[in-house]
N, C-alpha and C positions, 0 to 999 in steps of 0.2 A: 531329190535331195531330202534328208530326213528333216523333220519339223526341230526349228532352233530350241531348246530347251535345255534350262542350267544338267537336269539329273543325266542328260543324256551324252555320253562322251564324245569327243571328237574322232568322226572314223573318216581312213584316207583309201582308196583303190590305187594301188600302185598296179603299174604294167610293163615297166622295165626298171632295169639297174638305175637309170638315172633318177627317176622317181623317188628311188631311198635317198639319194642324195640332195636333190632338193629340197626332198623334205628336211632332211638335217640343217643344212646351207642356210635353209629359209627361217628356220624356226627362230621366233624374235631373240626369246632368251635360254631357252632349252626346260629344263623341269631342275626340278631337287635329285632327284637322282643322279642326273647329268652333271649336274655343277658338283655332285658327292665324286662321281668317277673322274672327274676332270683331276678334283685335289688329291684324289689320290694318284692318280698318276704324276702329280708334282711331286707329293710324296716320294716316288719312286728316283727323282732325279735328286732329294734331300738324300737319300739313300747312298747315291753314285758320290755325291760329293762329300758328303761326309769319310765313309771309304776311302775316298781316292787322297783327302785332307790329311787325316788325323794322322797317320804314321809321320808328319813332319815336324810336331810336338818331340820325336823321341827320336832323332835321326841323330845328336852330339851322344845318347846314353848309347841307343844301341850298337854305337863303331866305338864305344867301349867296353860296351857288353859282351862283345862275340867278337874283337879285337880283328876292325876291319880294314883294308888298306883301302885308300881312294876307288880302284874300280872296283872294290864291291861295294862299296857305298851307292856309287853311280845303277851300279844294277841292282842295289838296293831298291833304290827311288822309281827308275825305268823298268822292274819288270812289271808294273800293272800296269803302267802306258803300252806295252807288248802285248797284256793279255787284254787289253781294253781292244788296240787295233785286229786282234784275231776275232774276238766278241764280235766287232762294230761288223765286220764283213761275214759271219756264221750269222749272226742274230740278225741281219737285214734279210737275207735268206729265208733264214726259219719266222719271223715274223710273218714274210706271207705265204710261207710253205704249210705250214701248222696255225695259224694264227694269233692274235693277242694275247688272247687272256691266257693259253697255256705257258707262250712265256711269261705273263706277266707272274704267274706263279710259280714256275721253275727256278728265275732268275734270283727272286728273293732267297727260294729255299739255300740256294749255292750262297746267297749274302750271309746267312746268316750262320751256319756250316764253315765257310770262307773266316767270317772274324774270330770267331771262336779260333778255331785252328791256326791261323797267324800270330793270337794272341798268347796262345801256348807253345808257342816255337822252341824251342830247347837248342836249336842253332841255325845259322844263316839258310840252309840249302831247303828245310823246313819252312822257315819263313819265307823262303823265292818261291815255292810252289803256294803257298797257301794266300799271298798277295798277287799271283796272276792269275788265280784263280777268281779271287776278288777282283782285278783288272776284265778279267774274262764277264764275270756278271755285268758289269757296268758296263762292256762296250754291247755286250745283249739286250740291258733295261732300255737306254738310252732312245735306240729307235723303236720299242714298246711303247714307251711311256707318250714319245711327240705324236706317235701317228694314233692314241687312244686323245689325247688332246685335241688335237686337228679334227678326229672325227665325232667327237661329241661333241664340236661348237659351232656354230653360225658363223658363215661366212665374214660376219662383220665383228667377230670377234677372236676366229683363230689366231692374228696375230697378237692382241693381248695377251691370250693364256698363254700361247708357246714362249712370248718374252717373259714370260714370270718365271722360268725355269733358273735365268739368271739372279731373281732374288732368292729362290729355294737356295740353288749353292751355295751364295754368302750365307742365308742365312744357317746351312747345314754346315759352315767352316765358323762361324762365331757359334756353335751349339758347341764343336767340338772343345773351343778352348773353354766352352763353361764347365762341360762335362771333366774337364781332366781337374777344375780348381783343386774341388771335394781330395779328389784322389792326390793333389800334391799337398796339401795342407793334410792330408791322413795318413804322410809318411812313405809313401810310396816311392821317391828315391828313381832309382834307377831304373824300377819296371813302372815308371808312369804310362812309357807308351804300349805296355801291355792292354795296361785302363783305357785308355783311350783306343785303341783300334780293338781289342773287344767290347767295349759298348757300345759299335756298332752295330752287333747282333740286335741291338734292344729295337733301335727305331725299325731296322729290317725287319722284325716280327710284328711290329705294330704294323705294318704296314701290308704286311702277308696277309695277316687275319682280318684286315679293310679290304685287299682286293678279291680273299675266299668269301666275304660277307655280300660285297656287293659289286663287284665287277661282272659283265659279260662278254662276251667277242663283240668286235665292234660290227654295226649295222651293215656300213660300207663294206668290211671286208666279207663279211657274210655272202651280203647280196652278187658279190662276183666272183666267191670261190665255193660259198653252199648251196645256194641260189634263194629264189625273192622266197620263198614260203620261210626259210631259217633267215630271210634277214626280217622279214613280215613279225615273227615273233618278240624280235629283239627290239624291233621299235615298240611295240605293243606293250615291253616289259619297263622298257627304259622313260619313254613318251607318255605314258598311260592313255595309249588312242584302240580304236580298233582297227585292224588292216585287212584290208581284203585285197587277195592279192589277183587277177587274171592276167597270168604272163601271155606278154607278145610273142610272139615265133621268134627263135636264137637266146634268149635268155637263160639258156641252161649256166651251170656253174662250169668257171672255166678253170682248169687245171693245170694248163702251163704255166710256167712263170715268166715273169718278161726277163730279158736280153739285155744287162746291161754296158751291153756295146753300144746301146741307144744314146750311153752317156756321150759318146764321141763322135760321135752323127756330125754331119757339117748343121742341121739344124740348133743342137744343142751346144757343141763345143765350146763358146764361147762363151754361154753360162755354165759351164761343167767348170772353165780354167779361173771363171771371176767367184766361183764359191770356192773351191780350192785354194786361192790367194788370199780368200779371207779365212777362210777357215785355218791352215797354214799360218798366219803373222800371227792372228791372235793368240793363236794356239803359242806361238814361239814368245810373245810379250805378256803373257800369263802364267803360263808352267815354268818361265826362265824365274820370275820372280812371287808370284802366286804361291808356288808350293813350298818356298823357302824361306817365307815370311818370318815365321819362328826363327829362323839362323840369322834372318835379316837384323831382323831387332832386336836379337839379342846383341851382334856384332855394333849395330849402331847406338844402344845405348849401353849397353856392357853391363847391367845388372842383374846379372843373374836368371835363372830358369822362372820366379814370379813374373819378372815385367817381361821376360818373352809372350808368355803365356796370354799374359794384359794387353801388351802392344798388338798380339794379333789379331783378342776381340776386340779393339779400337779399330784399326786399321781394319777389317773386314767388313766391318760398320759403315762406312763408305762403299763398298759392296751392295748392301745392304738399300744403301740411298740407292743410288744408278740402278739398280737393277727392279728397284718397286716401282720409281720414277717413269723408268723409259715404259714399258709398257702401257701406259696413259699416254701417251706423245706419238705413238707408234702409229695410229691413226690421221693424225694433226701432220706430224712433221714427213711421216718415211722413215723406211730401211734407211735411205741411202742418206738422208741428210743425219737421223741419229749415230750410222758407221761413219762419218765422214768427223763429227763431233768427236764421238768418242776417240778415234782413231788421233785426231790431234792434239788431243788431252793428253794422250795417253806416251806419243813420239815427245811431245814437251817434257812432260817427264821424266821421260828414259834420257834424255839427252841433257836435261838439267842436275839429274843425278851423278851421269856419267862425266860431267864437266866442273860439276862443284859440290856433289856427294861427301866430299871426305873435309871439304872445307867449312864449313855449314853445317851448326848446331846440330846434334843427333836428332834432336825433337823436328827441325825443321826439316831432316832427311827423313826421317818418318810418316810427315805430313806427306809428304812427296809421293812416295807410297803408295799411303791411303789414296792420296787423289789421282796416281795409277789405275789403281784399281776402282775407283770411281767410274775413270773413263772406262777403263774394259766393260764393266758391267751397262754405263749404261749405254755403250755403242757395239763396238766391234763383237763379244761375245755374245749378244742376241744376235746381233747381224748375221753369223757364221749359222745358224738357222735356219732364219729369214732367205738371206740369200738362194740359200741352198734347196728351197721347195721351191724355185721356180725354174730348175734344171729340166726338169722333163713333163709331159701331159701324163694323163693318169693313168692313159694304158698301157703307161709302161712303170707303172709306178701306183699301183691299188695301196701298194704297203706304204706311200706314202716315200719313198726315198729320195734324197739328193743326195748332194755331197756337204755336209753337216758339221765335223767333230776331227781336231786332232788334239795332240797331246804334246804333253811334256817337253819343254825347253828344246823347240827347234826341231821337235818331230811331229811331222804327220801325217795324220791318216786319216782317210777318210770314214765319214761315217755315214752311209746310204739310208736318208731321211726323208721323205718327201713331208715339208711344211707349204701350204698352198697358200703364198700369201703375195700379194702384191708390190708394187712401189712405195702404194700405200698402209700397206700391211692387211688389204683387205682382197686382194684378190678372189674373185668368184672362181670354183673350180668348174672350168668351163670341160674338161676331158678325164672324170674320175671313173667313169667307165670304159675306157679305152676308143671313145668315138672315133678319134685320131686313129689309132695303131691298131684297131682291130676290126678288118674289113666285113666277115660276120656280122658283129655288134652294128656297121653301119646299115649293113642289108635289112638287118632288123629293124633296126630305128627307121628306114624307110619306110618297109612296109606299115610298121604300127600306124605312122603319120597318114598313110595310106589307107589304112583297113580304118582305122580311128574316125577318117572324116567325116563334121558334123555329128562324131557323140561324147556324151561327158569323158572328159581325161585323154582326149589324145592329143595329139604334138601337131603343133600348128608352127608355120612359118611364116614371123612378120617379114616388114618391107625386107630388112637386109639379109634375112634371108639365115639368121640363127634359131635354131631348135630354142623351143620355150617347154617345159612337162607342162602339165594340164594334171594335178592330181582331183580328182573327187574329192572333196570335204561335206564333210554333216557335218553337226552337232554343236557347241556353242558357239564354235568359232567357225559354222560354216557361211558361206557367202562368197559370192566372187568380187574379184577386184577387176580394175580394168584390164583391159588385154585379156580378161578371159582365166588368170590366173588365181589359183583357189584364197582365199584370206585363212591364214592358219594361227593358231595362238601360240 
């Protein structure tokens, strides 16, 4: 082991796939770089919701603008929930067919192409192709942005960052009603919702030009579809460590893609149908009332297109709370007990709405609301996440997928996400290289355990009899801890 010294960096010998992962999983807190690609990948979900939002500011002008009857209003609203559901099931695909970062730049370019083009619509059938197109990016971003999340964080913190995705959105739906004031107070009338859904090009290109700056493919996905030397580099760029890499026997890059019939397994099934149920209601007590907020409050306090606008960023504000909130608790409390909160916040209000809505001060039907959408954000909507990374092990799932995301008032779809997080929100990814599901990878793992015995870095098996890596560490953070395993910084 090299002599401990500040000038000298931390180097790790990796020897199989699981080794990258450790290393990631273990790492206390990640670097600056990491936590830069983390936010930007929030970024990317500010991106989705803003998009998916802003067109609900101008849904009374434009069914006067282009003189629409109800069902095209309806498919007004529903075709980016259409293009998101084609997205979610292409883009979980191509995410681990091609990998991250190529979508993660594809998907913007189509954002911001996307708004423009909507926002210059000149009639309805123009405007349907140019928001499922927009729909189509966001159901693509969506599992880019969680499985670059998940895999540049510490197992003790993936389920923080992935629940912050739900304060990104509110806070990407109260951006929108700020962004449109300027343009209603400068006259803008009737094409407001022009302003408002092309300024979503703006943040999309901010955000383009953060992940051409500083994103790269993620480590994990690397190390199991390009193999250890191209994930060796990525840690080396991301970590500032050095890697050396001597691969075990079987650790080539593997090029199939898993089977997701594995969703329906008698092993899985049962967490396939409880992320689906959550994914599903949320989805139906969010999009039924979430996207329609602006019509909400203008119907319930009847003053006009300003206190729409106001009432939203109020109301989303509450958003805002629940969703910064829960991800600190997510640790402490659980999925289950913040989806179980949330969830009953959230039925109280639907039901108190639905029973004394029309009788009950406009102000206090609007509080109602807000503390709707309180609960969504800080239970059920993370949860629909959460849940859903603990559908399958990793060899059937590198790209991270579950069953994640539906849409729009009473429709859903799923969105193929793998989030690895526990009860607690902290689950260890015990099968991110397929140890499970890929009998290969296991013969390998045996042997190394095998050929490795009694030298630095191979895989030892305590009493019960679970694989532990063994990576090599120098440098200021090297030394070993008990059990034989490395101290890393």
């Amino acid at each position: 082991m090299a002599v401990e010294t500040p000038d000298v960096p931390e180097s790790i010998t990796v020897r199989t796939k699981r080794d990258i992962i450790d290393f990631v999983n273990s790492h206390p807190a990640g670097t600056r770089r990491t936590k830069i690609l983390v936010f930007i990948a929030l970024g990317g979900i500010f991106v989705d919701a803003y998009d998916f939002t802003s067109l609900g500011f101008g849904v009374d002008a434009i069914t006067e603008q282009f003189q629409l009857v109800p069902w095209q209003v309806g498919t007004m609203t529903g075709v980016m929930a259409v293009g998101a559901l084609l997205g979610a099931f292409l883009g979980g695909y191509l995410v681990d067919k091609i990998g991250r970062y190529k979508l993660f730049v594809l998907d913007l370019i189509l954002f911001v192409v996307a708004a423009i083009g909507a926002a210059l619509a000149p009639n309805l059938i123009t405007l349907l192709i140019f928001r499922f197109l927009l729909g189509f990016g966001v159901g693509v971003d969506m599992p880019v942005s969680f499985s670059f999340i998940a895999e540049f964080t510490n197992k003790q913190s993936k389920g923080k960052y992935v629940n912050f995705w739900q304060s990104m959105w509110y806070i990407a739906v109260v951006s929108a009603g700020i962004v449109v004031l300027p343009f209603y107070f400068g006259g803008a009338g009737g094409d407001l919702w022009r302003w408002a859904v092309g300024f979503g090009a703006v943040p999309a290109l901010i955000v383009l030009l953060l992940r051409l700056k500083y994103t790269e493919e993620s480590p994990m996905w690397a190390a199991h579809r390009l193999g250890l030397h191209e994930a060796a580099k990525i840690l080396e760029k991301s970590y500032g460590i050095t890697v050396v890499v001597e691969a075990a026997e079987g650790q080539e890059a593997v090029k199939k893609l898993p089977n997701l019939s594995a969703l329906f397994k008698k092993k899985y099934r049962g967490r396939t149908v409880l992320a689906s149920v959550i994914s599903g209601t949320q989805s139906m007590e969010y999009y039924a009332v979430g996207f329609y907020v602006p019509t909400i409050v203008a119907l319930i306090l009847g003053k006009g297109v300003l206190f729409a606008i106001i009432g939203t960023i109020v109301i989303n504000l509450f958003g805002v709370l629940g969703g910064t909130t829960q991800p600190f608790l997510t640790a402490r409390w659980g999925t289950r007990k913040l989806a179980i909160t949330g969830y009953t916040i959230v039925v109280s209000c639907l039901l108190l709405l639905g029973l004394v809505g029309e009788t009950v001060p406009g102000m206090i039907a609007a509080l109602l609301v807000g503390v709707l959408i309180f609960g969504h954000s800080f239970g059920p909507g993370a949860a629909r996440q959460d849940d859903g990374g603990a559908v399958v092990p990793h060899g059937d799932a590198w790209h991270r997928h579950g069953l994640g995301r539906g849409h729009v008032a009473g429709r859903h779809h799923p969105r193929f996400l793998r989030v690895p997080v526990d009860p607690r929100g902290r689950r260890a990814v015990e099968d991110h290289a397929g140890a499970d599901a890929d009998p290969a990878f296991r013969s390998a793992r045996a042997r190394a355990d095998q050929v490795g015995a009694g030298r630095p870095g191979r895989r030892d098996t305590g009493g019960g009899g679970h694989h532990h890596s063994r990576v090599t560490v120098s440098g200021p953070c090297g030394g070993r801890r008990a059990g034989g395993r490395a101290a890393r910084c």
